[in-house]
N, C-alpha and C positions, 0 to 999 in steps of 0.2 A: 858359840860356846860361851858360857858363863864359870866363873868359878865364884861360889858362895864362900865366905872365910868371915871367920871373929878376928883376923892378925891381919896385916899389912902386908902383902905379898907385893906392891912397888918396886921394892928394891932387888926382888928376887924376878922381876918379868916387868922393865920400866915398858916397854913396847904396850903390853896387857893390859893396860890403868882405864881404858876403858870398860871392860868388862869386868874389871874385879869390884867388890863395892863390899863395903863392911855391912848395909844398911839393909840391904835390898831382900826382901822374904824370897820363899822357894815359890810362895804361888806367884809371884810376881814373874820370874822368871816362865815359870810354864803358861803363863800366859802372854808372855812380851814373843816365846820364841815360838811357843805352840809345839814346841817340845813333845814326841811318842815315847822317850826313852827316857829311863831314870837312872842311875847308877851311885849307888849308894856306898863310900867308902869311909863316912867320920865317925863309924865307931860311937853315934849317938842315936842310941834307943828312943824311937818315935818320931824322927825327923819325917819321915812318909807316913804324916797323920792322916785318919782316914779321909779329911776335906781335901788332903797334895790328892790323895788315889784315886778318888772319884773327879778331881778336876782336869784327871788324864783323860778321861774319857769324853772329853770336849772334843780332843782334837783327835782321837785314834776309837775306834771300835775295840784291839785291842792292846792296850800300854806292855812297854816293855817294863819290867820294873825288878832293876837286878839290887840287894839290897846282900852287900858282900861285905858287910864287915863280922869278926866273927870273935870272942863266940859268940852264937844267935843274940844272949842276953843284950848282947852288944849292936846286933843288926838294927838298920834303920826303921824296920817292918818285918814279920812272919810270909815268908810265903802262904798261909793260911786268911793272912792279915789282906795281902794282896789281890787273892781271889775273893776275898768278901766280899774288898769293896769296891772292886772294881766290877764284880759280875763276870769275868773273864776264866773259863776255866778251860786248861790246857789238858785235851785228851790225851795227849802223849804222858804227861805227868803222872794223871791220871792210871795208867797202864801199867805205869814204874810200879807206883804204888797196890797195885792190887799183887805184884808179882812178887 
């Protein structure tokens, strides 16, 4: 587990101080951990730029890529966004939407 942060979370998880880093990119991480799963919660529009979505596809066939901050304007990525560009398209989604 990594947690990405612009603040200094030390003080709030001293144990943590390995894995927290101010500096460290997101492809960095999905490439250190080889990471399938994304989960997207800071509420900054574009943070799963199309280079994070297709660099999921390194290590997975298909990326999980939950991008829950809300409202959408605010989402990390479109689910639109995520089946572009990952090439990944979820027939069950797929079903929702026709109905």
């Amino acid at each position: 587990m990594f947690i990405i942060s612009h603040i200094s979370l030390s003080n709030l998880w001293p144990d943590g101080s390995l894995y927290i880093s101010d500096s460290i990119l997101t492809s960095q991480v999905i490439e250190i951990s080889k990471c399938t799963c994304l989960i997207g919660a800071s509420a900054v529009p574009g943070a799963f730029s199309p280079d994070i979505l297709q660099l999921m596809l390194k290590f997975t066939e298909k990326p999980l890529i939950m991008a829950l901050s809300n409202p959408t304007s605010k989402a990390e990525c479109t689910a639109e966004q995520a089946y572009q560009h990952t090439k990944v398209i979820n027939k069950f989604v797929l079903m929702l939407v026709k109905f």
